[in-house]
C-alpha positions, 0 to 999 in steps of 0.5 A, spaced: 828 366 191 829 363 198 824 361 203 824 360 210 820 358 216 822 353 222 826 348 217 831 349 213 833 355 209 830 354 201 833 357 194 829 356 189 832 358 182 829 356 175 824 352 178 829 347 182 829 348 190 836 347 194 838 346 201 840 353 202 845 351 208 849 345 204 850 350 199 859 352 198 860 358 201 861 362 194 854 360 193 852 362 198 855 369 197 852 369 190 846 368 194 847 374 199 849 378 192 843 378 189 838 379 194 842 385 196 840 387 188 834 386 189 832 390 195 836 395 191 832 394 185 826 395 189 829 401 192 830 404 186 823 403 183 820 406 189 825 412 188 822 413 180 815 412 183 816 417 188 820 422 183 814 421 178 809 422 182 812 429 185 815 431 177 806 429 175 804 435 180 809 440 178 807 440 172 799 440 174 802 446 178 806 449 172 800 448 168 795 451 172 800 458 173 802 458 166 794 459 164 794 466 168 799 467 163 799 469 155 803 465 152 808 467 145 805 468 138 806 461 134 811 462 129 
């Protein structure tokens, strides 16, 4: 969304590049706004992947102690 370097802060949106400093005020915080969305987005992805990972080997450890086990009759 923006880039920086030695020059001026760039907004690029919808493949239009902006000056991010000569942005009103209330621009600017919408800007501010979604990158704090994205960084909670990308959290928040990490955070499923994380739990998918540990819900993956809990299953392999469940399936592996259900083998010494003899499972219910179908019906």
């Amino acid at each position: 969304m923006t880039e920086s370097g030695d020059q001026n802060p760039v907004l690029t949106f919808e493949g239009k590049r902006y000056d991010l400093n000569t942005l009103p005020d209330e621009l600017k915080e919408l800007v501010r706004g979604m990158q704090v969305a994205d960084a909670q987005l990308r959290l928040h992805e990490d955070t499923l992947k994380v739990l998918a990972v540990g819900r993956q080997s809990m299953a392999l450890q469940l399936n592996e102690r259900l083998k010494t086990l003899n499972p219910l009759p179908d019906a």
